[in-house]
SELUM-240329 format. One line per field, with one value per residue: residue number from 0; chain; x, y negated, z of N, C-alpha, C in turn. Coordinates in nm, 2 decimals, always signed. Atoms other than C-alpha are relative to their C-alpha. Example, Ala and Ser with C-alpha at 12.3 -4.5 7.8 and 13.67 -1.06 7.14 Angstrom:
2
n [0:1]
chain [A:A]
n_xx [+0.09:-0.09]
n_yy [+0.12:+0.11]
n_zz [+0.00:+0.00]
ca_xx [+1.23:+1.37]
ca_yy [+0.45:+0.11]
ca_zz [+0.78:+0.71]
c_xx [+0.09:-0.08]
c_yy [-0.12:-0.11]
c_zz [+0.00:+0.08]
This chain:
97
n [0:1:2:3:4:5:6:7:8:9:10:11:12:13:14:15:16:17:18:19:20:21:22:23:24:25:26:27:28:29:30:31:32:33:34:35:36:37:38:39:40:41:42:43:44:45:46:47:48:49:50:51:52:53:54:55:56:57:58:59:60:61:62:63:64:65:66:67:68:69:70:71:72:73:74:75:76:77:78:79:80:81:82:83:84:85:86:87:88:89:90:91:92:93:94:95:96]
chain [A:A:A:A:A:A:A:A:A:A:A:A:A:A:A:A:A:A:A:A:A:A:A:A:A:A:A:A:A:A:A:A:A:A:A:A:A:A:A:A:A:A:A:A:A:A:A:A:A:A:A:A:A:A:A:A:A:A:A:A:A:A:A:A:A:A:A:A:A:A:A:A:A:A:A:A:A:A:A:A:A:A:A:A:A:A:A:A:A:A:A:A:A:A:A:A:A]
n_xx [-0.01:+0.15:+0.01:+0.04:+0.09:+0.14:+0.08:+0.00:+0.10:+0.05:+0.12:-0.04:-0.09:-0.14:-0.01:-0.01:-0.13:-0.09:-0.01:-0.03:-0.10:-0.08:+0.01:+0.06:+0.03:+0.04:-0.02:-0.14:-0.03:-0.03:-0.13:-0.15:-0.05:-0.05:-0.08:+0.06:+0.06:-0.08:-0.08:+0.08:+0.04:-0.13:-0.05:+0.13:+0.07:-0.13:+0.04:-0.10:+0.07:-0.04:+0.07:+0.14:+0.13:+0.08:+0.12:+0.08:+0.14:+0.02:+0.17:+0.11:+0.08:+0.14:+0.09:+0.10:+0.09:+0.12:+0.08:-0.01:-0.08:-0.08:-0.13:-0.10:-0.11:-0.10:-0.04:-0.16:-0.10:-0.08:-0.12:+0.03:-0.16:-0.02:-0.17:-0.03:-0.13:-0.11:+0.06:+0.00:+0.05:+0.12:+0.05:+0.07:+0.15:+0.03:+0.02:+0.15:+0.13]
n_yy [+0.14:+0.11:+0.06:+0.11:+0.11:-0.03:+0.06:+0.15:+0.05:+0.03:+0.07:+0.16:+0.12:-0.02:+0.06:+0.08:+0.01:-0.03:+0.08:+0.14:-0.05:-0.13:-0.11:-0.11:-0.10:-0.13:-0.08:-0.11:-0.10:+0.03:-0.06:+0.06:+0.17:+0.11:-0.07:-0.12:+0.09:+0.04:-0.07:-0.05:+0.14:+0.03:-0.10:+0.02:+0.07:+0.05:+0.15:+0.03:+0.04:+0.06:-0.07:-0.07:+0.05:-0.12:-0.04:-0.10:+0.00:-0.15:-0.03:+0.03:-0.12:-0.03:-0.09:+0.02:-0.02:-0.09:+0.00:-0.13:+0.04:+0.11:-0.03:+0.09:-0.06:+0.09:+0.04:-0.02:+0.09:+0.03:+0.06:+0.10:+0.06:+0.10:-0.02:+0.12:-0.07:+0.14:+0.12:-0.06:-0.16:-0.04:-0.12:+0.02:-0.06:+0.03:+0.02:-0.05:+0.02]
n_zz [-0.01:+0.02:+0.07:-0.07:+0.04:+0.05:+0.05:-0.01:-0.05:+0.03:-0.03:+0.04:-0.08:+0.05:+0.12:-0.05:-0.07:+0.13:+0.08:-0.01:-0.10:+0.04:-0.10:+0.02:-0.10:-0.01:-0.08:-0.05:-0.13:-0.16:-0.08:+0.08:-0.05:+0.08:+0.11:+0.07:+0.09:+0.11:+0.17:+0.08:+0.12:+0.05:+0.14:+0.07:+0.08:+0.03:-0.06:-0.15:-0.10:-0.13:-0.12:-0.07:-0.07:-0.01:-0.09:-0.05:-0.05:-0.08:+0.05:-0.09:-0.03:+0.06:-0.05:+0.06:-0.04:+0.03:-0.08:-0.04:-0.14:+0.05:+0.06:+0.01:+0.10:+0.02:+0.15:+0.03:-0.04:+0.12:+0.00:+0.11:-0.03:+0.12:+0.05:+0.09:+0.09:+0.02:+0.09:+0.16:+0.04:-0.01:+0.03:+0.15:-0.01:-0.09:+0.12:+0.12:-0.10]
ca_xx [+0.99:+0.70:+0.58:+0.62:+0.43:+0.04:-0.14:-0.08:-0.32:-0.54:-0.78:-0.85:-0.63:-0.34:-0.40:-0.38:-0.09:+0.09:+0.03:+0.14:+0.43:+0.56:+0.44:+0.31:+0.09:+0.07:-0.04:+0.24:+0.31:+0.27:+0.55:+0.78:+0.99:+1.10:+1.40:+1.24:+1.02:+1.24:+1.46:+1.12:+1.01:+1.35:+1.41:+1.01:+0.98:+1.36:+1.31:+1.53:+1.36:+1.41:+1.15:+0.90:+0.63:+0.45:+0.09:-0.04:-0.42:-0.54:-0.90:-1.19:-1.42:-1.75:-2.09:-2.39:-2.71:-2.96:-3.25:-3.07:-2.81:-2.53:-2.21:-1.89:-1.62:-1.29:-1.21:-0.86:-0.57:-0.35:-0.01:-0.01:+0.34:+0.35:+0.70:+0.85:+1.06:+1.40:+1.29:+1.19:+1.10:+0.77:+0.58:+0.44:+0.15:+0.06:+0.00:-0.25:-0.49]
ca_yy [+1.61:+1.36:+1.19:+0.81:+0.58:+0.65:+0.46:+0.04:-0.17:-0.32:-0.59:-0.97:-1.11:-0.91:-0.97:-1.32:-1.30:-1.11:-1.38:-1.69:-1.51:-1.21:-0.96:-0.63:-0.40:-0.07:+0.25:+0.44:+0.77:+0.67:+0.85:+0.61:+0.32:+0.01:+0.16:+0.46:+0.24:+0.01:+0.26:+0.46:+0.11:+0.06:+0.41:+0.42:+0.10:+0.03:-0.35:-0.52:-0.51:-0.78:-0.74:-0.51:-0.60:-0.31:-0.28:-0.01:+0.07:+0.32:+0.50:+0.41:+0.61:+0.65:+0.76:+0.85:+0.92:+1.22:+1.35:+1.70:+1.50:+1.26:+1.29:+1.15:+1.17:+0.93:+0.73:+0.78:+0.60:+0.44:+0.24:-0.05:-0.21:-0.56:-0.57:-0.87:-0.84:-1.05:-1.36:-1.28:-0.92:-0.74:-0.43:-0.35:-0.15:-0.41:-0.63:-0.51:-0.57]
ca_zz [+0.04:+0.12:-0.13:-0.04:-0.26:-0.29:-0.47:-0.59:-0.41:-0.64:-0.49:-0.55:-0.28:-0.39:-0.77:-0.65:-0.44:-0.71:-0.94:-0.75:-0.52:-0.72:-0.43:-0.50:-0.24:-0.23:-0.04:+0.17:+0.34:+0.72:+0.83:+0.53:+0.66:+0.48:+0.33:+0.21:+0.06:-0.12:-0.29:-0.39:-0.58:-0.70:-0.88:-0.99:-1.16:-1.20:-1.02:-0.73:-0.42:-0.17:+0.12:+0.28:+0.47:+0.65:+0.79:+0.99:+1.01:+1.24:+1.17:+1.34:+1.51:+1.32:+1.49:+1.30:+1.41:+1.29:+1.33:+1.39:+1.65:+1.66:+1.48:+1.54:+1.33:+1.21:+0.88:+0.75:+0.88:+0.63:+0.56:+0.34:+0.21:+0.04:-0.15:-0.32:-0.59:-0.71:-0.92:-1.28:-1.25:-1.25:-1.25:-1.58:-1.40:-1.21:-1.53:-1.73:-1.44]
c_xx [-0.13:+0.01:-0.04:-0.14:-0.14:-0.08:+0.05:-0.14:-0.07:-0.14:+0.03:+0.09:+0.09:+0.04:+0.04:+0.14:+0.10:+0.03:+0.05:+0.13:+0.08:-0.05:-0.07:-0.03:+0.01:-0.02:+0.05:-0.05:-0.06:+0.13:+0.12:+0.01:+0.06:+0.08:-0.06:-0.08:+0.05:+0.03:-0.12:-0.03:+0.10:+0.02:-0.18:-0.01:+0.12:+0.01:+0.11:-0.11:+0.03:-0.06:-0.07:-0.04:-0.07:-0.08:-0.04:-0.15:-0.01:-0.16:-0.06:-0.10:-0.14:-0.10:-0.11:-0.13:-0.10:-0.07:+0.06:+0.13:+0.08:+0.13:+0.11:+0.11:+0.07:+0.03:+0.17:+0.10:+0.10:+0.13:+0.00:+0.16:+0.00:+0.18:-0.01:+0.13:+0.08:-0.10:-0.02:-0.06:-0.13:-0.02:-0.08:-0.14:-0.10:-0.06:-0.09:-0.14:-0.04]
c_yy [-0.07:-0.08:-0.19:-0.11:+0.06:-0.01:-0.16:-0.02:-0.11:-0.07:-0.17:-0.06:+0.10:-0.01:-0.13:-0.04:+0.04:-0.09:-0.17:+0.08:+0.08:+0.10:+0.07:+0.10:+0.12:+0.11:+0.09:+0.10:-0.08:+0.04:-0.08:-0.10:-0.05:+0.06:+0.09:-0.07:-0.07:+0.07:+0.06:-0.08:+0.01:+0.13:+0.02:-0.10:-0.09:-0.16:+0.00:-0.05:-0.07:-0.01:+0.07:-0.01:+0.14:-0.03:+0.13:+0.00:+0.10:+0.02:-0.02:+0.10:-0.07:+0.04:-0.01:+0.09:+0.10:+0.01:+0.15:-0.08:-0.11:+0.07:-0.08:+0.06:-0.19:-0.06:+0.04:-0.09:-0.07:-0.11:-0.07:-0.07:-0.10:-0.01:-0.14:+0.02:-0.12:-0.06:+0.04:+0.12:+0.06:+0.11:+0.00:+0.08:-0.12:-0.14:+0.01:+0.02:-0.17]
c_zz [-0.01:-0.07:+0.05:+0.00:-0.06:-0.14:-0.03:+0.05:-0.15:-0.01:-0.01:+0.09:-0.05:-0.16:+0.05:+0.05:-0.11:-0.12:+0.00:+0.06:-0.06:+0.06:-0.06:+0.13:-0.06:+0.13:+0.03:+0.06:+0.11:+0.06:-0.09:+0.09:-0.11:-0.07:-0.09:-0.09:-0.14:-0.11:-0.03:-0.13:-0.09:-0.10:-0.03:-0.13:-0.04:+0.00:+0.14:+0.10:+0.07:+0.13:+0.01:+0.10:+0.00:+0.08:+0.04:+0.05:+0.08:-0.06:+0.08:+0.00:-0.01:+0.04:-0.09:+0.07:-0.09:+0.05:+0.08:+0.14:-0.05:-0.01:+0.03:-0.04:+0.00:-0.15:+0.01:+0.04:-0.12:-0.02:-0.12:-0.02:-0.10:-0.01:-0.10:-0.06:-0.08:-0.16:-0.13:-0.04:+0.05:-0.02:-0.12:+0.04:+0.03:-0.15:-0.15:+0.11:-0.04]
């Protein structure tokens, strides 16, 4: 089974957002959809989820220059999922930031 939920996102516009809105980011699978999502939140941090919001990044292609030649290579691609959760309830990780 793929593991869905990565990582929480943890940057000033989503502290932020979390703090006026309720919303919580985090980093997904790529291969998860919304549902999958939800119920992951939902039995993790035992909270009612009401939407998800999905971004897809793609990786960008990187060139660097040596003196022994040039390199090109790709950054990571990644899936980002802001989730809003029913009125009143919070993540307790998310919280002590």
């Amino acid at each position: 089974m793929k593991e869905i939920l990565i990582k929480p996102l943890i940057t000033e516009k989503m502290t932020n957002i979390t703090a006026d809105k309720g919303k919580y980011g985090f980093l997904v699978n790529n291969q998860s959809n919304k549902i999958e999502i939800a119920k992951a939140i939902e039995k993790k941090f035992n909270v009612h989820v009401l939407t998800v919001r999905t971004i897809n990044y793609p990786g960008k292609l990187k060139t660097q220059f040596r003196k022994s030649g040039r390199f090109v290579g790709r950054t990571a691609s990644y899936k980002k999922a802001v989730v809003t959760l029913k009125k009143g309830e919070t993540i307790e990780l998310f919280e002590q930031v």
